[in-house]
MARPA-681620 format. One record per atom (N, C-alpha, C): residue number from 1; atom name; x, y, z; residue in one letter. Coordinates in steps of 0.2 Angstrom, whole numbers. Each point is the difference from the previous one (the first is absolute). Layout:
BEGIN
    n  atom     xx     yy     zz  res
  NUM    CA      X      Y      Z    a
...
//
This chain:
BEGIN
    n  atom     xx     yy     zz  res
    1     N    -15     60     56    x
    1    CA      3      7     -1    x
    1     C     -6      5     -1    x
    2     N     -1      4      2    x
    2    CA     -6      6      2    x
    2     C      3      6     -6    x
    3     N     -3      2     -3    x
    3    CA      0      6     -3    x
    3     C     -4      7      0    x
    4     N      3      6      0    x
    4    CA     -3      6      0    x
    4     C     -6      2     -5    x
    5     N      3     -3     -6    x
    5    CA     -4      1     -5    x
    5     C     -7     -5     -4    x
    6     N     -2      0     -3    x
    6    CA     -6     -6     -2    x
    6     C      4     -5     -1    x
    7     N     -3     -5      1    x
    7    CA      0     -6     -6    x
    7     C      1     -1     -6    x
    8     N     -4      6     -5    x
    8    CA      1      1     -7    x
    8     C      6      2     -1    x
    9     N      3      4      4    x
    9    CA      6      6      0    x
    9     C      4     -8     -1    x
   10     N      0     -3      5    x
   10    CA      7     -6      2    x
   10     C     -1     -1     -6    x
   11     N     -8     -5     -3    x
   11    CA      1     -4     -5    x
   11     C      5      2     -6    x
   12     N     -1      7      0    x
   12    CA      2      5     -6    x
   12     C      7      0      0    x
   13     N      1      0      6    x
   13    CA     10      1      1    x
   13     C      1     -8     -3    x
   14     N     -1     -6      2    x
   14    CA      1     -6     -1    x
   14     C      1      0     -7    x
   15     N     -8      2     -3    x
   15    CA      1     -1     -7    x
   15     C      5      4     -4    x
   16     N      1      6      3    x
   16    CA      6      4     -4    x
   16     C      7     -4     -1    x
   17     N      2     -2      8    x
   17    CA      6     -4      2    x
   17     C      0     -6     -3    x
   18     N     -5     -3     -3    x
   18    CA      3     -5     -3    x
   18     C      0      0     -9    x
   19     N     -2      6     -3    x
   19    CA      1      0     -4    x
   19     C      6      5      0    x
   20     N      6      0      3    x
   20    CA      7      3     -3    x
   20     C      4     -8      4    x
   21     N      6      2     -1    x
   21    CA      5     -6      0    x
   21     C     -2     -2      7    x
   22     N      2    -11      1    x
   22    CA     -2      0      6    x
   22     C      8     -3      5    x
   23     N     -4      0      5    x
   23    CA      6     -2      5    x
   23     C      6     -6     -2    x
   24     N     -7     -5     -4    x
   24    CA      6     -5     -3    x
   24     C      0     -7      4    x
   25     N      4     -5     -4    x
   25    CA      3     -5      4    x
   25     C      6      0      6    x
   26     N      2      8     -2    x
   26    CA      5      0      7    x
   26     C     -4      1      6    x
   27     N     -5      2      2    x
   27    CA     -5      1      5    x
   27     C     -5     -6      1    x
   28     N     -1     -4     -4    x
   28    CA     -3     -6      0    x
   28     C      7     -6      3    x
   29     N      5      0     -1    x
   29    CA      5     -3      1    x
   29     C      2      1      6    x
   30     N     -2      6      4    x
   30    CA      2      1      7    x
   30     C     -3     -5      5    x
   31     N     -7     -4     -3    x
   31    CA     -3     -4      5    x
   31     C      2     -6     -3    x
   32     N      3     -3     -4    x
   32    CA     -1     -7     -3    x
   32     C      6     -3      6    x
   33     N      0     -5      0    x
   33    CA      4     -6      2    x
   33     C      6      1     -3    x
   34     N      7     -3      4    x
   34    CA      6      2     -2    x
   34     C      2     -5     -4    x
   35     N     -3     -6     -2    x
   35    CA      1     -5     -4    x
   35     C     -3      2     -8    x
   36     N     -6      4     -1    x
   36    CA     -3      0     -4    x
   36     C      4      4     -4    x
   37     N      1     -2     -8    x
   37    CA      0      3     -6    x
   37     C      2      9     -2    x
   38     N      2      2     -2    x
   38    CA     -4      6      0    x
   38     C      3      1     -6    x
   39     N     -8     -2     -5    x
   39    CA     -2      0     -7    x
   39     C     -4      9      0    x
   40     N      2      1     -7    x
   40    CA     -3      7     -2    x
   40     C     -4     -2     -3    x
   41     N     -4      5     -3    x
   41    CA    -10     -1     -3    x
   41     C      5     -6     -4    x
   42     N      1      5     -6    x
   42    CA      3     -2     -7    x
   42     C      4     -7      2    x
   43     N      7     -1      2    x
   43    CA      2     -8      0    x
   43     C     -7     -4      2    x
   44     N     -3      1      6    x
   44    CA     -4     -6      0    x
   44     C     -6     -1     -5    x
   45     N     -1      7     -4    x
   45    CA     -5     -2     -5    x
   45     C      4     -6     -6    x
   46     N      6      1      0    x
   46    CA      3     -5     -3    x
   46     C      0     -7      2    x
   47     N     -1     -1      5    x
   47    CA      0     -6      0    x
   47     C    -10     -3      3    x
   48     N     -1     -7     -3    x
   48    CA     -6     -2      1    x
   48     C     -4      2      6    x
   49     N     -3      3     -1    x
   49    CA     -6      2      4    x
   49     C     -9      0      0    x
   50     N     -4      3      5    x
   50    CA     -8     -2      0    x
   50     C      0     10      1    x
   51     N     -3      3     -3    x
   51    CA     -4      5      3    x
   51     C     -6      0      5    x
   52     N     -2      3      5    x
   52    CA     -3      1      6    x
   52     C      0      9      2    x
   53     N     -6      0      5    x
   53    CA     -1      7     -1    x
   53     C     -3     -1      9    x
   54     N      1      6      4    x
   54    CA     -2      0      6    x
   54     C     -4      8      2    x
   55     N     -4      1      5    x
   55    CA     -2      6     -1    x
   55     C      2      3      6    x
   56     N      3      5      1    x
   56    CA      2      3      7    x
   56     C     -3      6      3    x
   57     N     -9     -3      2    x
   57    CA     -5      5      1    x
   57     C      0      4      3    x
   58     N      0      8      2    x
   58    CA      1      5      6    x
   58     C     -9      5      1    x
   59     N      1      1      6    x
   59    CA     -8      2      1    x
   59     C      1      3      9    x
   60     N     -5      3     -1    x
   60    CA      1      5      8    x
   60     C     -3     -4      5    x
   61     N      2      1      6    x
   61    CA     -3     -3      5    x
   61     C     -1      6      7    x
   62     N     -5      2      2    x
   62    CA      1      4      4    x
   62     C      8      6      0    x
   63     N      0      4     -4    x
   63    CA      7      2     -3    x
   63     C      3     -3     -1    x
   64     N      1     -6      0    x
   64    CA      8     -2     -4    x
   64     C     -2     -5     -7    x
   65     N      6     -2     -2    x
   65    CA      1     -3     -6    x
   65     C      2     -7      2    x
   66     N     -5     -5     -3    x
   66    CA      0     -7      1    x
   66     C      2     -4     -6    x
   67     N      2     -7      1    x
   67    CA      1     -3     -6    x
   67     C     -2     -7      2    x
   68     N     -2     -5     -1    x
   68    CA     -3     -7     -2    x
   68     C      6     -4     -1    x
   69     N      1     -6      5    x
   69    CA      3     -6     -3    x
   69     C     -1     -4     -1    x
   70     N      1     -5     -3    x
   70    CA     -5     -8      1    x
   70     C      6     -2      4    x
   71     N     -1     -6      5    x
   71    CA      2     -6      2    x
   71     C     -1     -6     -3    x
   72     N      3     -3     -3    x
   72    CA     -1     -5     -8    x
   72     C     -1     -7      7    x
   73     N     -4     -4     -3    x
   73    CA     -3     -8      2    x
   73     C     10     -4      2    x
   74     N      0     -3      3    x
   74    CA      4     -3      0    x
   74     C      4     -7     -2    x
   75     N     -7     -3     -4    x
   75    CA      1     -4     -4    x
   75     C      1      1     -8    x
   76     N      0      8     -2    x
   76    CA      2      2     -5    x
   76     C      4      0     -5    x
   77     N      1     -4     -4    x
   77    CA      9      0     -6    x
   77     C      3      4      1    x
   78     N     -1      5     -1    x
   78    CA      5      6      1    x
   78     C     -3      3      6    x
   79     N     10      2      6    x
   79    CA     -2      6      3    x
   79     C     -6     -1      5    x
   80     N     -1     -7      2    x
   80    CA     -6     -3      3    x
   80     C      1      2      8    x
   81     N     -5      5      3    x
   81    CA      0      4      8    x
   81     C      5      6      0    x
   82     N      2      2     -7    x
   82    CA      3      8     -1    x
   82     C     -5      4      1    x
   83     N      2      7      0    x
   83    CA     -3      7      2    x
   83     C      0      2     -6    x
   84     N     -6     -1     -5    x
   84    CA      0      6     -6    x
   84     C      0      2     -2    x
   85     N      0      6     -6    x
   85    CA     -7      4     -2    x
   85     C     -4     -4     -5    x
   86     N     -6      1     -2    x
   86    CA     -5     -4     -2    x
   86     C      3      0     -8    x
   87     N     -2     -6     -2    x
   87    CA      4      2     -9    x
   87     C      0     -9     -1    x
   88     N      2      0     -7    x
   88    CA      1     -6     -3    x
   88     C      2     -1     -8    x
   89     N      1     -6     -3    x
   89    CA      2      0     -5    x
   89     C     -4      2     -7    x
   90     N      3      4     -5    x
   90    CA     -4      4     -4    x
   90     C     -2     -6     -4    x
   91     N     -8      3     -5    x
   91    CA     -1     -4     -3    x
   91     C      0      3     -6    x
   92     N      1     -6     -7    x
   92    CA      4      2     -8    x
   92     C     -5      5      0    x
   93     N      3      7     -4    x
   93    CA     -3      5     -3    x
   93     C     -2      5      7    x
   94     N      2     -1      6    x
   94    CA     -5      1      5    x
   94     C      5      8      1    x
   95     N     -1      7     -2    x
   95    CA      4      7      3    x
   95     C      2     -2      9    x
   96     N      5      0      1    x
   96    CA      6      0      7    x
   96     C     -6      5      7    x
   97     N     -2      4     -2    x
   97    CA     -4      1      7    x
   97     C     -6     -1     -1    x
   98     N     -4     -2     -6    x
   98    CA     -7     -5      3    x
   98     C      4     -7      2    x
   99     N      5     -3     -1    x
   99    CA     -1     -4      3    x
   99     C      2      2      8    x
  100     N      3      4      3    x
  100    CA      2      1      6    x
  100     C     -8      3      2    x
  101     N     -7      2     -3    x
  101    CA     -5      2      3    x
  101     C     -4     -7      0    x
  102     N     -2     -3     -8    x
  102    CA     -2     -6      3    x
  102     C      1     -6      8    x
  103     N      8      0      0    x
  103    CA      1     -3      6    x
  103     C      1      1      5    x
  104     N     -2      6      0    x
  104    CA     -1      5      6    x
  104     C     -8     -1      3    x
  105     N     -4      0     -6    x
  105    CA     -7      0      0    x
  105     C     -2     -7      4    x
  106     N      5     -3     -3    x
  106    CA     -2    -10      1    x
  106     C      2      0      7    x
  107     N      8      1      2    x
  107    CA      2     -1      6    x
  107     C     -2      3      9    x
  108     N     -2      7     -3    x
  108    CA     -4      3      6    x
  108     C     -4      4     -2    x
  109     N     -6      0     -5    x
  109    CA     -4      1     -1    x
  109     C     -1      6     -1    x
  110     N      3      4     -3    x
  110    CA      1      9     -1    x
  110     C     -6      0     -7    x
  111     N     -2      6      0    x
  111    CA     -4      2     -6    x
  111     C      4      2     -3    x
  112     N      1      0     -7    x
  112    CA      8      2     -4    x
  112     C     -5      7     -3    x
  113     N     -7      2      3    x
  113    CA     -2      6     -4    x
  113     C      2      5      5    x
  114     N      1     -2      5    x
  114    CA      1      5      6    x
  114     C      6      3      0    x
  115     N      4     -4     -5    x
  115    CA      8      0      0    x
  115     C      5      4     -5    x
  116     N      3      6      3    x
  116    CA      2      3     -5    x
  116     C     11     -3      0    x
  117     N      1     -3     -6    x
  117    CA      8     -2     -1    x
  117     C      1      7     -2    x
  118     N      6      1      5    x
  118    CA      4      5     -2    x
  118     C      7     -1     -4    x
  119     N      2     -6      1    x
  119    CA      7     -2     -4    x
  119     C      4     -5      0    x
  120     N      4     -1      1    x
  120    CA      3     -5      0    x
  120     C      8      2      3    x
  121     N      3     -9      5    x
  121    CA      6      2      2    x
  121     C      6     -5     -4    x
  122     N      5      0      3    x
  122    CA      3     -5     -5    x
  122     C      1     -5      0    x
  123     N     -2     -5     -6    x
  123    CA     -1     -7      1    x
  123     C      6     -5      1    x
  124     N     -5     -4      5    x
  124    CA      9     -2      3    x
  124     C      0     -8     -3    x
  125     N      4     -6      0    x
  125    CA      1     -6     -2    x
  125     C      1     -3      8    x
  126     N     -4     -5      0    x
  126    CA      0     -4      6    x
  126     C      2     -7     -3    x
  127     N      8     -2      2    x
  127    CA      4     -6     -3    x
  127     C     -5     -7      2    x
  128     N     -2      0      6    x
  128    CA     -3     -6      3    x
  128     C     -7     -4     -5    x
  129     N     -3      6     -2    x
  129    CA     -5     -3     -3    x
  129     C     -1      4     -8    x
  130     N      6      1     -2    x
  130    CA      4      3     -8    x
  130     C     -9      6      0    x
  131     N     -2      5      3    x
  131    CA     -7      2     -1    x
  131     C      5      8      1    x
  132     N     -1      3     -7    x
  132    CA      1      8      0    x
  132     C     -4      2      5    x
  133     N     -3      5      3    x
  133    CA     -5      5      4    x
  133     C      0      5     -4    x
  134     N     -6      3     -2    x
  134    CA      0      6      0    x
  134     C     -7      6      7    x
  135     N      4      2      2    x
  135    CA     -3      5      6    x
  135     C     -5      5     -3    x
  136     N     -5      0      1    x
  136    CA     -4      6      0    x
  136     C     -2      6      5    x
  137     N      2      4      0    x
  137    CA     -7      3      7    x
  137     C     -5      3     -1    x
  138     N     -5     -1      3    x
  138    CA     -7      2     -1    x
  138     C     -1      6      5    x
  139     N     -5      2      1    x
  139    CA     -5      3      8    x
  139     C     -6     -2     -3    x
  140     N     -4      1      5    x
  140    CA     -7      0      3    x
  140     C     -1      7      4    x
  141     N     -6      2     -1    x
  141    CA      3      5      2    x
  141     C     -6      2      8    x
  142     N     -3     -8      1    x
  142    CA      0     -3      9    x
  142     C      0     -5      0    x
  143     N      1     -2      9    x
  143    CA      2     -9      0    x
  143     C     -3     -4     -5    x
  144     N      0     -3     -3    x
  144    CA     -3     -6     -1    x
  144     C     -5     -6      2    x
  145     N     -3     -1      1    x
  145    CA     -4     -7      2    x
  145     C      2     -6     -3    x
  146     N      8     -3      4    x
  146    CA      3     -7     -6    x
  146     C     -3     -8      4    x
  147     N      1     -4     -4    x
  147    CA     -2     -5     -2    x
  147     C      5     -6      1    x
  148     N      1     -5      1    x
  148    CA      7     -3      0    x
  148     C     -2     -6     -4    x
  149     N      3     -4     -5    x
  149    CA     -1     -2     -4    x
  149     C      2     -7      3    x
  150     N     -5     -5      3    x
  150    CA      2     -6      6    x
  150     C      5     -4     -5    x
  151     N      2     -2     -6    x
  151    CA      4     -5     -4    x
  151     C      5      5      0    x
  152     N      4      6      1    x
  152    CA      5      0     -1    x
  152     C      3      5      5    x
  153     N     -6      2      5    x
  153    CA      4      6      3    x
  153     C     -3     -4     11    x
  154     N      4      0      1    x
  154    CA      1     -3      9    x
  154     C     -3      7      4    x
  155     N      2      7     -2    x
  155    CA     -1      4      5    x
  155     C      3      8     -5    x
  156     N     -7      4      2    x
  156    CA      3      7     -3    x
  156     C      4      7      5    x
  157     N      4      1     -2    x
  157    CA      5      5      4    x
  157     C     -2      4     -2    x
  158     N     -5      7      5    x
  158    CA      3      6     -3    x
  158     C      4      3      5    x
  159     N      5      5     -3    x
  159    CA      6      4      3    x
  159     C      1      8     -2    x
  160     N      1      4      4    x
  160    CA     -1      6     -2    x
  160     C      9      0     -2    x
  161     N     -2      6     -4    x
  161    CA      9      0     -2    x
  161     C      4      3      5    x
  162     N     -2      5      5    x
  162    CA      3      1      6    x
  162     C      3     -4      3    x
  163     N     -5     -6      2    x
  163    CA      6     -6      3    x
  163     C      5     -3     -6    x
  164     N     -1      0     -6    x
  164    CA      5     -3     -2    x
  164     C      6      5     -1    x
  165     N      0      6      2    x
  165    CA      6      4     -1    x
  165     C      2      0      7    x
  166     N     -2     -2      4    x
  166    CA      2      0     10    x
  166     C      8     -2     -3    x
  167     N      7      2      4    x
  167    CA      4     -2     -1    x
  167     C     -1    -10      5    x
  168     N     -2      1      5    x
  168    CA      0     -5      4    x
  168     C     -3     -7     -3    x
  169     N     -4      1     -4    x
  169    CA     -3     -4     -5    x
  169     C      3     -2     -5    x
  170     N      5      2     -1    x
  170    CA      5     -2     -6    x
  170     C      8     -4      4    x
  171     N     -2     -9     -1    x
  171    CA      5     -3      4    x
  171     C      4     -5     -8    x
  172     N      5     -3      2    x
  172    CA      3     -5     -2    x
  172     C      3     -6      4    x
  173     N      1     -4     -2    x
  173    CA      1    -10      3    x
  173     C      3     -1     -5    x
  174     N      3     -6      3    x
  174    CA      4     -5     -3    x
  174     C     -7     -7     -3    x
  175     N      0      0     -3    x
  175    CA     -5     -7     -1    x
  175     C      6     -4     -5    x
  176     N     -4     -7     -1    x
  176    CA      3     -5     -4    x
  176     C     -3      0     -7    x
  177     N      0      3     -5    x
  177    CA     -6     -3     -8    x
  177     C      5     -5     -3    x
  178     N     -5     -6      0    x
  178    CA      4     -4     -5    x
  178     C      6     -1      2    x
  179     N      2     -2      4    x
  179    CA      6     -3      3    x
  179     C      6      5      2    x
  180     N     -3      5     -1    x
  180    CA      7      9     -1    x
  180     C     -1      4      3    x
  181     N      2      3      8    x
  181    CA     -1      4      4    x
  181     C     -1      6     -1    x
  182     N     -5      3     -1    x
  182    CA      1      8     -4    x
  182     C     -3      7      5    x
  183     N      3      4     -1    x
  183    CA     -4      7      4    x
  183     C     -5      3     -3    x
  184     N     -6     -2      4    x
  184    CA     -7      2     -4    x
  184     C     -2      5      5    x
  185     N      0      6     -5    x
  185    CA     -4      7      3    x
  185     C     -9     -2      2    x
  186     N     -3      3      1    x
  186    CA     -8     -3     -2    x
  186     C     -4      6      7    x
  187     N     -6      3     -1    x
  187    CA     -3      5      3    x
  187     C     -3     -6      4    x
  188     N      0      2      6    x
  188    CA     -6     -4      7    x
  188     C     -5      4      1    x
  189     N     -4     -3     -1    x
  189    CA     -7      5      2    x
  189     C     -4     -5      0    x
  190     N     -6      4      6    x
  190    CA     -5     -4      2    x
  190     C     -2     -7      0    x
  191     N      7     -1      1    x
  191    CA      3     -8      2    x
  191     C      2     -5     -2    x
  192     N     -1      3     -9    x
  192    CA      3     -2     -4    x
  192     C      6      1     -4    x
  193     N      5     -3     -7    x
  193    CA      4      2     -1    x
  193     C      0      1     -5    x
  194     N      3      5     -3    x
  194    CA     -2      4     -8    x
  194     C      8     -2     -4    x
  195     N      1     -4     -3    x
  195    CA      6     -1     -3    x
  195     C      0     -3     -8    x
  196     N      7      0     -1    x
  196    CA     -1     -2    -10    x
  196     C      0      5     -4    x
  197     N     -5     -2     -5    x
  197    CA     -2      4     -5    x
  197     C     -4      5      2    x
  198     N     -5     -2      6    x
  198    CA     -5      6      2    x
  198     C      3      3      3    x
  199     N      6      0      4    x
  199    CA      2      5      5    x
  199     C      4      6     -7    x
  200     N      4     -3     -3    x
  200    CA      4      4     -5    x
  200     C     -4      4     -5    x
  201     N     -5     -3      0    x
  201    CA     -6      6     -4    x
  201     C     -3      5      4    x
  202     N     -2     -3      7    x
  202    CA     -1      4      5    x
  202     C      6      5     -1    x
  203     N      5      0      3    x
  203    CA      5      6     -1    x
  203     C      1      5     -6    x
  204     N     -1     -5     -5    x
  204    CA      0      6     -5    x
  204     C     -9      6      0    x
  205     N     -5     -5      4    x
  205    CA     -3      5     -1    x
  205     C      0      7      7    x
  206     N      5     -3      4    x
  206    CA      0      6      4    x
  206     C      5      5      0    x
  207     N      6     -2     -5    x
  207    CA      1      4     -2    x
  207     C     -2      6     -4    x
  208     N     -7     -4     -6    x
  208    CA     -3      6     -2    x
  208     C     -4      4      2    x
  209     N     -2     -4      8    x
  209    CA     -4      7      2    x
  209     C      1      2      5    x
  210     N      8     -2      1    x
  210    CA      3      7      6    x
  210     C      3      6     -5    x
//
């Protein structure tokens, strides 16, 4: 997505827009699976949980606006050969966006001094591996030089948010999870496929910056 104005201008709108009310669960719920759950923040803080932090970094590329995903190892416990955003589980006493920087740092290599967090989206409960999220966005305010963490990351995606708002890139299938044939939304891009947790956070964040 190309913009008329700076960079800083975007960053600025971003950071405004997430500090008033946000899109929500019902916009992260547009991309989940038609099997899945659809817990609210609150009920699923009620029930047993890990906290976890992801970063969902933006930065200019030739005019537009880019964003980072990992491609996770495949032999991974959780989520092993999914598409991303860099994050992981917080540690005791650890504030929710340094842990979404440190594991940004560790995963693909970003300088966390480079990086300004603008806010946060809303955090979602992923039933499969009982892990809250909480979303942050950041910017950079140029590409990055990343780094890809060989123990847990198989391949780095970057994606301008243009292609994720293409309508044509935005498909759904029938898959089978765990023995239950479900309608899974999920972005195709760059010949990869963007679904789950990542795709439903994806969404909520393009709603905020359309």
């Amino acid at each position: 997505m190309a913009y008329d104005e700076s960079f800083d201008a975007f960053a600025e709108y971003v950071r405004n827009r997430l500090s008033r009310p946000l899109p929500g669960l019902d916009f992260q719920l547009r991309m989940a699976p038609s099997h899945r759950e659809a817990l609210d923040t609150e009920l699923a803080r009620s029930r047993p949980h890990k906290e976890s932090a992801v970063l969902i970094l933006l930065y200019p590329v030739e005019g537009a606006v880019s964003t980072i995903y990992t491609i996770r190892r495949a032999d991974l416990r959780h989520h092993g050969g999914q598409v991303s955003f860099p994050g992981g589980r917080r540690n005791p006493g650890e504030p929710l966006s340094e842990t979404a920087l440190r594991e940004a740092e560790e995963e693909v290599g970003i300088d966390r001094a480079a990086v300004d967090v603008l806010g946060a989206l809303t955090p979602l409960f992923i039933p499969p591996s009982q892990f809250m999220v909480h979303p942050f966005v950041a910017v950079c305010c140029r590409q990055p030089t990343f780094r890809a963490q060989p123990s847990e990351v198989e391949e780095l995606l970057e994606i301008e948010l243009a292609t994720l708002l293409d309508p044509p890139n935005r498909q759904t299938e029938q898959w089978e999870i765990d023995g239950e044939v479900s309608d899974v939304p999920f972005f195709a891009v760059a010949g990869q496929t963007i679904w789950g947790a990542t795709a439903m956070i994806t969404n909520e964040l393009l709603e905020v910056i359309c």
